[in-house]
C-alpha positions as CSV (number, residue, x, y, z in Angstrom):
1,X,-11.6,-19.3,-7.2
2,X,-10.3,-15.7,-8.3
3,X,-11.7,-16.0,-11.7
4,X,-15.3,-15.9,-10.8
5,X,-14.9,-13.0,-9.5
6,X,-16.5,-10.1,-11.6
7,X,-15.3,-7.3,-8.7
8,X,-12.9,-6.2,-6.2
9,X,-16.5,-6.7,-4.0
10,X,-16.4,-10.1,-4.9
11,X,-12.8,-10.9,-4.1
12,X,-13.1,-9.2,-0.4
13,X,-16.0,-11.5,0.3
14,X,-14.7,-14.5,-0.8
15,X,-11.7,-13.1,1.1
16,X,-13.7,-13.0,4.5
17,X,-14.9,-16.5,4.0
18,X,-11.5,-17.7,4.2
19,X,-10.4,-16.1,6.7
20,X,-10.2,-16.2,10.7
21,X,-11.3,-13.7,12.2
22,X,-7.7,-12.7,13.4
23,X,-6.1,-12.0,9.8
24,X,-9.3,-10.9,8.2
25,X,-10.0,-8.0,10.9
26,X,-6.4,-6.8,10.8
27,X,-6.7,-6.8,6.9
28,X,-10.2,-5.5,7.1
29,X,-11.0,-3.0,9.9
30,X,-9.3,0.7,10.5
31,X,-8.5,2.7,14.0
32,X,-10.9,3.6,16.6
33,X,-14.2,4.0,15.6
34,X,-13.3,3.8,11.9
35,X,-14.5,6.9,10.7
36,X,-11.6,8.1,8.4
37,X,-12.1,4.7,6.6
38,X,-16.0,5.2,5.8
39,X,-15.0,9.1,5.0
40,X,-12.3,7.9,2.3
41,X,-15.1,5.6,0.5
42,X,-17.8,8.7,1.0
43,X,-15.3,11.3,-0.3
44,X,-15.1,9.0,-3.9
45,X,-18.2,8.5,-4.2
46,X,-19.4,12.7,-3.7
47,X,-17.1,12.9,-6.6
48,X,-19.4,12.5,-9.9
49,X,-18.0,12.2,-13.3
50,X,-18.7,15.0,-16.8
51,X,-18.5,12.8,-19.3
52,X,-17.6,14.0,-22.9
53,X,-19.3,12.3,-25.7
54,X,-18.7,11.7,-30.0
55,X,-14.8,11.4,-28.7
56,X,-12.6,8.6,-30.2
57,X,-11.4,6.6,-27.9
58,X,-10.5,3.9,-30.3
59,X,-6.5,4.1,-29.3
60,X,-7.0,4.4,-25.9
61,X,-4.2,3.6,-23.8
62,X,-3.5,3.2,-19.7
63,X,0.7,3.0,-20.5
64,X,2.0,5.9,-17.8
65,X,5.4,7.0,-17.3
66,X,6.7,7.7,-13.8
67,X,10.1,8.5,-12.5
68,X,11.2,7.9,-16.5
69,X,10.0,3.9,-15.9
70,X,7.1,3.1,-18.3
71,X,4.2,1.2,-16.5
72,X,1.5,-0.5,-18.1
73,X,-1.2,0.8,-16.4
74,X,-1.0,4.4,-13.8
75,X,-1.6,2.1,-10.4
76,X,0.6,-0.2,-8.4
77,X,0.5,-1.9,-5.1
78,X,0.7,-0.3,-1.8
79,X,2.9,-1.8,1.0
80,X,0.8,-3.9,3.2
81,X,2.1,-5.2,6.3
82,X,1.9,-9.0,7.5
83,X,1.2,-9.9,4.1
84,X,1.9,-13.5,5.2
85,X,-1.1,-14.1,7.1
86,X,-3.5,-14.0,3.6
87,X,-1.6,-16.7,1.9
88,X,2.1,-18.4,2.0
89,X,4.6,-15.8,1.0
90,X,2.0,-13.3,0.2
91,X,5.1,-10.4,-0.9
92,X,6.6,-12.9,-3.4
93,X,2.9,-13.7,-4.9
94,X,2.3,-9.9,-4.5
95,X,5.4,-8.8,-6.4
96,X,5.3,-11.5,-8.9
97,X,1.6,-10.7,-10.2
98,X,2.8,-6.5,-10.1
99,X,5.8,-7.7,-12.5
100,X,3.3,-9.5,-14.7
101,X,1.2,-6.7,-15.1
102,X,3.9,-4.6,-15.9
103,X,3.1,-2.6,-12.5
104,X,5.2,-1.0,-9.4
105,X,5.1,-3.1,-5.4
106,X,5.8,-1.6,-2.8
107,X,7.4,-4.4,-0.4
108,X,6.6,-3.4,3.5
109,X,9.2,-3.3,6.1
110,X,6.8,-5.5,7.8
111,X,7.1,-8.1,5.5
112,X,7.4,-12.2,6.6
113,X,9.9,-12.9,3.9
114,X,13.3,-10.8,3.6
115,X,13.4,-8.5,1.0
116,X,16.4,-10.1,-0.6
117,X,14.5,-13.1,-1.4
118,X,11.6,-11.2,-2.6
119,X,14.0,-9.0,-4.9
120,X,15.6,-12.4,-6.0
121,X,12.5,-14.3,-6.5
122,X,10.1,-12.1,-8.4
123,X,11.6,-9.7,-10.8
124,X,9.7,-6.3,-11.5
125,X,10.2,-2.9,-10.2
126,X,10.1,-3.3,-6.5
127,X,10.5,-0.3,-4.3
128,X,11.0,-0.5,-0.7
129,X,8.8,1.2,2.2
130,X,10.5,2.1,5.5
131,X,9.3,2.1,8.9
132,X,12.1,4.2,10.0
133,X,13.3,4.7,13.8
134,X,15.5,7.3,15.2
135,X,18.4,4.6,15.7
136,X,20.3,5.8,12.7
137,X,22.7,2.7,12.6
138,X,19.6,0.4,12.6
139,X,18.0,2.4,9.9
140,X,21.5,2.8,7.9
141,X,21.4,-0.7,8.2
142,X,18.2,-1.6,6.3
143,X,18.8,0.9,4.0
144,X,21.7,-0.5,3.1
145,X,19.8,-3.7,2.5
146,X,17.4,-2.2,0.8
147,X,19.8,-0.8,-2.0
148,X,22.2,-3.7,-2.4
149,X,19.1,-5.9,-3.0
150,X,17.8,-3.5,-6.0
151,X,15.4,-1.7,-4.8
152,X,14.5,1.5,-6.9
153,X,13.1,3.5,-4.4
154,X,12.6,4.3,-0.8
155,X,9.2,4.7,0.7
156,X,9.1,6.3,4.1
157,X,6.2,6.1,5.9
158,X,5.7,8.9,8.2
159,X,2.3,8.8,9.7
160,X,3.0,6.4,12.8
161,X,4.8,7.7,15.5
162,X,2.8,5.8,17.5
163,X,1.3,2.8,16.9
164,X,-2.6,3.0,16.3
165,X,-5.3,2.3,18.4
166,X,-6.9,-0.5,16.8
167,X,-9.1,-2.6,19.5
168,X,-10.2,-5.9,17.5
169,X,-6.4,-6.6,17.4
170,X,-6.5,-6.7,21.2
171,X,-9.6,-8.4,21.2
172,X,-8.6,-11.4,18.8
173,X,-5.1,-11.6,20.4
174,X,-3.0,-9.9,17.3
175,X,0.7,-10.1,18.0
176,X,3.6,-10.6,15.7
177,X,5.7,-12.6,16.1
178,X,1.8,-14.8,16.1
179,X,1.5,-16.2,19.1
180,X,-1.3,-18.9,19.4
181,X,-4.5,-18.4,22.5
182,X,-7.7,-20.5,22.5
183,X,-9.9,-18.2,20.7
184,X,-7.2,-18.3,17.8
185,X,-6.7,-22.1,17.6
186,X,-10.3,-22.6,17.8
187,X,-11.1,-20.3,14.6
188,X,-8.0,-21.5,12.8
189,X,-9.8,-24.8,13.0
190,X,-12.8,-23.3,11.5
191,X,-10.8,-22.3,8.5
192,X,-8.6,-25.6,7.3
193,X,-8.1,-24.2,4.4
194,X,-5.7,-21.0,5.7
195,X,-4.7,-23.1,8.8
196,X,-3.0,-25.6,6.8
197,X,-2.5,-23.7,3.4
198,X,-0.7,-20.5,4.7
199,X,-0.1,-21.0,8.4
200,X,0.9,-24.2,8.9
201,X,2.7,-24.4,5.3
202,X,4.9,-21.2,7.0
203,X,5.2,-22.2,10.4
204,X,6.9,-25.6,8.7
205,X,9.1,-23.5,6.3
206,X,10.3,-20.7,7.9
207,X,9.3,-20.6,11.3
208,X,6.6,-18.4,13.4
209,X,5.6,-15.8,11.2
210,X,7.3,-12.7,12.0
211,X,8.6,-9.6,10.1
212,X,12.0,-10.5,8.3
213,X,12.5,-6.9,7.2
214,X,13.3,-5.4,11.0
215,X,16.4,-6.0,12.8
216,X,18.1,-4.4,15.9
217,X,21.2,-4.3,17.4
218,X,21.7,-5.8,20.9
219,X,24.8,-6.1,22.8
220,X,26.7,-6.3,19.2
221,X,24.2,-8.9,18.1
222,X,21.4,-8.6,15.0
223,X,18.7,-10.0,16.0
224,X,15.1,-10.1,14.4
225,X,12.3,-8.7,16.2
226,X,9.0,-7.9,16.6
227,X,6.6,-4.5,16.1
228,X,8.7,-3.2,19.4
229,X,12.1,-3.2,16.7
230,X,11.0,-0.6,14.7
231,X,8.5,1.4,16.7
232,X,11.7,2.7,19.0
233,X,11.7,6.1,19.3
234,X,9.9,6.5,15.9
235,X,8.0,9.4,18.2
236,X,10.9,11.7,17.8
237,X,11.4,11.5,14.1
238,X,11.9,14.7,12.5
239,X,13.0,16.8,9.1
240,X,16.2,16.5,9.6
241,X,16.3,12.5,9.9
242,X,15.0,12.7,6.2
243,X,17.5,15.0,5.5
244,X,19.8,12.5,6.8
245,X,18.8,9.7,5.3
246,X,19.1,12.0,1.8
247,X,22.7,11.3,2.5
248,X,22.6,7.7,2.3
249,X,20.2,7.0,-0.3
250,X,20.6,7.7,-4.2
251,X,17.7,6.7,-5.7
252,X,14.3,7.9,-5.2
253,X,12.9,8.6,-1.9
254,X,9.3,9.3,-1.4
255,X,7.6,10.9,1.8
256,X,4.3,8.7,2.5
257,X,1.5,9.8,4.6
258,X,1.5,13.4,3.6
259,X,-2.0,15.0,3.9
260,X,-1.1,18.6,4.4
261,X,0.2,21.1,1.6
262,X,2.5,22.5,4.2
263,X,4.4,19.0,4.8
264,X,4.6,18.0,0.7
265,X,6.6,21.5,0.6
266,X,8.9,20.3,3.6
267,X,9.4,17.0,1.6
268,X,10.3,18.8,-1.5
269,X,12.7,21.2,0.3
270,X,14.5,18.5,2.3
271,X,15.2,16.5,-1.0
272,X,12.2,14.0,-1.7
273,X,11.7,13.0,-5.4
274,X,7.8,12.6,-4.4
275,X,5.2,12.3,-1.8
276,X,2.1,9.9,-1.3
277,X,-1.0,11.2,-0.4
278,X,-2.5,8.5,2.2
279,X,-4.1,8.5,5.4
280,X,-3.0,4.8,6.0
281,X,-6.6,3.9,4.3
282,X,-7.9,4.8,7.8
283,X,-5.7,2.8,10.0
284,X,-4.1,5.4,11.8
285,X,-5.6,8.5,13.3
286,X,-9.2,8.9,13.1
287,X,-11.1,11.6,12.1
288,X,-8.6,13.2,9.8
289,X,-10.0,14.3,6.4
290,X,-10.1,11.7,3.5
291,X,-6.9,11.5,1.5
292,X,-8.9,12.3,-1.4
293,X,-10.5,15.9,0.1
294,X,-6.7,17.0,0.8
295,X,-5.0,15.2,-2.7
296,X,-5.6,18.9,-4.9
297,X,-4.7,21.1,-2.4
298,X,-1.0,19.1,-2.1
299,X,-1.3,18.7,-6.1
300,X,-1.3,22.9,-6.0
301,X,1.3,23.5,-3.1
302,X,3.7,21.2,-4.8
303,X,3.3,22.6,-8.3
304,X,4.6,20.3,-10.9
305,X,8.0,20.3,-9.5
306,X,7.5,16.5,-8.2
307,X,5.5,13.6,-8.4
308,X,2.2,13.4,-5.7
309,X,1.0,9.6,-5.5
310,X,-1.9,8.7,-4.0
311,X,-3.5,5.9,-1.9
312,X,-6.3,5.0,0.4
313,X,-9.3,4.0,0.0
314,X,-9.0,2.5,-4.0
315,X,-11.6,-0.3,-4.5
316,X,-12.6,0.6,-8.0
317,X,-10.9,1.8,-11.5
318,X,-13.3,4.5,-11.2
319,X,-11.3,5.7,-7.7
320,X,-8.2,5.3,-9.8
321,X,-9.5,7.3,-12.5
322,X,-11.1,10.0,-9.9
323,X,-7.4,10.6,-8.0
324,X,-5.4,10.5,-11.4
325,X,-8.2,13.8,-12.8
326,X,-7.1,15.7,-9.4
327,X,-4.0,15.8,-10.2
328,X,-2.0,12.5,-8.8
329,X,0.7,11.1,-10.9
330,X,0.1,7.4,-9.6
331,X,-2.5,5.5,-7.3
332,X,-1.7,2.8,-5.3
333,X,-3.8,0.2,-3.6
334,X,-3.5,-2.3,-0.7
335,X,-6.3,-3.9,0.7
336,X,-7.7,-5.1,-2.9
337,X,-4.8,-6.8,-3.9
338,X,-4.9,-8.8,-0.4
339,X,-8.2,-10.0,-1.1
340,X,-7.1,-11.5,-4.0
341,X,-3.8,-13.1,-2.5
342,X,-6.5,-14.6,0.4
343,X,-8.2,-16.1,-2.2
344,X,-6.0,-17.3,-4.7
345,X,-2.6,-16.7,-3.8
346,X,-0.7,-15.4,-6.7
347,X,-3.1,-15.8,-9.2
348,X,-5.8,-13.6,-7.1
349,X,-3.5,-10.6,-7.3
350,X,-3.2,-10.8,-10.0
351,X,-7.4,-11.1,-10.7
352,X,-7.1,-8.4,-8.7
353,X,-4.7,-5.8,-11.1
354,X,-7.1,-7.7,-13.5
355,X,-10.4,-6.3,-12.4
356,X,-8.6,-2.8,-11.3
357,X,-6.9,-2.5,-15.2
358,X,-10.3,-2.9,-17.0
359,X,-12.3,-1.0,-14.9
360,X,-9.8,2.1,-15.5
361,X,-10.0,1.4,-19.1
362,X,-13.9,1.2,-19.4
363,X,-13.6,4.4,-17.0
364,X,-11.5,6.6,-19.3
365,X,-13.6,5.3,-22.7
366,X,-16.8,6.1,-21.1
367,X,-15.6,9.8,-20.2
368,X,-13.9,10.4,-23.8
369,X,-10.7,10.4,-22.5
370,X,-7.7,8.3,-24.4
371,X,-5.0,8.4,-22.1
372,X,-4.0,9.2,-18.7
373,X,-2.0,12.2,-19.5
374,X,-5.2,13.8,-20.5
375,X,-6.9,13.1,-17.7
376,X,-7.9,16.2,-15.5
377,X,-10.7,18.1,-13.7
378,X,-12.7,19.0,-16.3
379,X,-13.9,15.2,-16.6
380,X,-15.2,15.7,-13.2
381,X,-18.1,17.1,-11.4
382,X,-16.7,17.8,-7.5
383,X,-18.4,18.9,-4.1
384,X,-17.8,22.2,-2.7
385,X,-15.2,20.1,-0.2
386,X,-12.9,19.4,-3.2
């Protein structure tokens, strides 16, 4: 189970074991020919740390403060879409484990259980991430959701106007809603253990896993649908939707996918409280720069005057500790946290935050550093990309 696992490493094989091949390379694998992905994990690991020695680092501490909510560590987790498929109502498991570790979640519009019931179910600070389409009355609509079931903020993802080109999907048969072929029902059978613990256990309590989170309005009708819901006209998003949706949201709103200086100054004129540094961990265009090369240049254009998150890429508390030095008010991570939930449900998570939380705080002891406000370049030795 989770506990024997001494990594992140460990959890993602484990992870692969239990998986069909369906779930575990939409979980797993990142657009095209994958090279943003590998160039995220290259681009940490050019980055080398300075440590400083004879420092106490007896009262060391990883408590952080963001958007005046105390946290009790500087990371969280990312939204991750089809959470369902890794283990039976993977967002509540997910949200439940972030609560207990004192932790944001980031619940994804492409969720398999309705945000109400996760907000109801699993206490925490929850915000919620929106995959936004130009129907304003539809995106009004989950917004308004969104804020009457307590969520603190408003993440808008805006780095898929199209969907990406990710072949395995087409290979394996990936649709949601899931829809059964041969190839499918002949690995499910290979993996008992997910076919009867998370697909069969939600196809008998809720139905065909699909996203709960999307709706759209047809002939006066809400009905739930499928990736086509809230890809619709998502190509002609612009500033001035965010402006717009400004107007209808009060609490914080944060612009993810942001990997140019120019944009993080758009999202601070148009009346974002923060931006998210993320290349979708590579799941989106490839060959753009890894989130971590562009994360100081958007740390400088934005200058103080809100918070830059980051994500993509995170497998280690050493990663964490890297993105927080160059300047990133909070790091958030996705795929690790799935491993976990594939392995161990709830309790893998939270192995997960686990692994991720001590691995910060041997980080910071070994550098001489005692907390994460102090935490900045000079701890770091960084390639002439940087």
């Amino acid at each position: 189970m989770s506990a024997d696992a001494y990594n992140i490493e460990d959890l993602r094989q484990a992870a692969q074991r239990r998986l069909p091949r369906v779930a575990w390379d939409y979980l797993e694998r990142g657009a095209e020919d994958e090279v943003t992905m590998a160039a995220n994990r290259a681009a940490f690991e050019r980055i080398h740390f300075e440590p400083r020695t004879l420092v106490d680092v007896s009262a060391r501490t990883l408590r952080h403060t963001l958007f005046a909510q105390a946290y009790k560590a500087p990371f969280g987790i990312a939204p991750t879409g089809a959470a369902g498929l890794y283990c039976f109502d993977a967002d509540v498991a997910l949200a439940r484990a972030a609560a207990t570790a004192g932790v944001p979640f980031v619940l994804s519009t492409a969720s398999f259980v309705a945000m109400e019931r996760v907000a109801k179910e699993a206490g925490g600070n929850k915000w919620f991430q929106l995959y936004m389409s130009k129907d304003r009355e539809a995106a009004e609509r989950l917004v308004r959701r969104a804020f009457d079931a307590g969520y603190e903020a408003l993440v808008v993802t805006t780095d898929v106007p199209v969907g990406a080109n990710r072949e395995y999907n087409l290979r394996n048969g990936f649709a949601i809603p899931f829809r059964i072929n041969a190839r499918n029902m002949v690995d499910g059978l290979l993996h008992p253990r997910w076919l009867t613990q998370v697909f069969l256990r939600t196809l008998l309590t809720s139905g065909v896993p699909r996203f709960q989170n999307v709706d759209s309005n047809v002939g006066g009708r809400i009905i739930a649908k499928d990736l086509s819901a809230f890809r619709a006209r998502r190509d002609a998003l612009d500033w001035s939707d965010i402006a717009w949706l400004r107007t209808i949201w009060p609490r914080k709103l944060l612009i993810k996918g942001v990997m140019a200086a120019a944009d993080a100054q758009l999202a601070l004129q148009h009346g974002a409280d923060g931006v998210v540094v993320s290349n979708h961990g590579g799941r989106q265009l490839d060959g753009a720069r890894a989130a971590v090369d562009v994360l100081p240049a958007i740390v400088a254009a934005v200058g103080g005057r809100m918070p830059v998150l980051f994500d993509s890429g995170v497998r280690r508390g050493a990663d964490i500790v890297k993105a927080l030095a160059l300047g990133a008010d909070f790091v958030f991570c996705g795929r690790a946290t799935l491993y976990g939930a594939s392995v161990d449900g709830e309790a893998g998570v939270a192995r997960a935050l686990e692994l991720l939380r001590s691995e910060t705080e041997r980080v910071m002891a070994l550098i001489g550093c005692s907390s994460v406000a102090e935490l900045d370049r000079r701890y770091l030795h960084l390639p002439d990309s940087v």
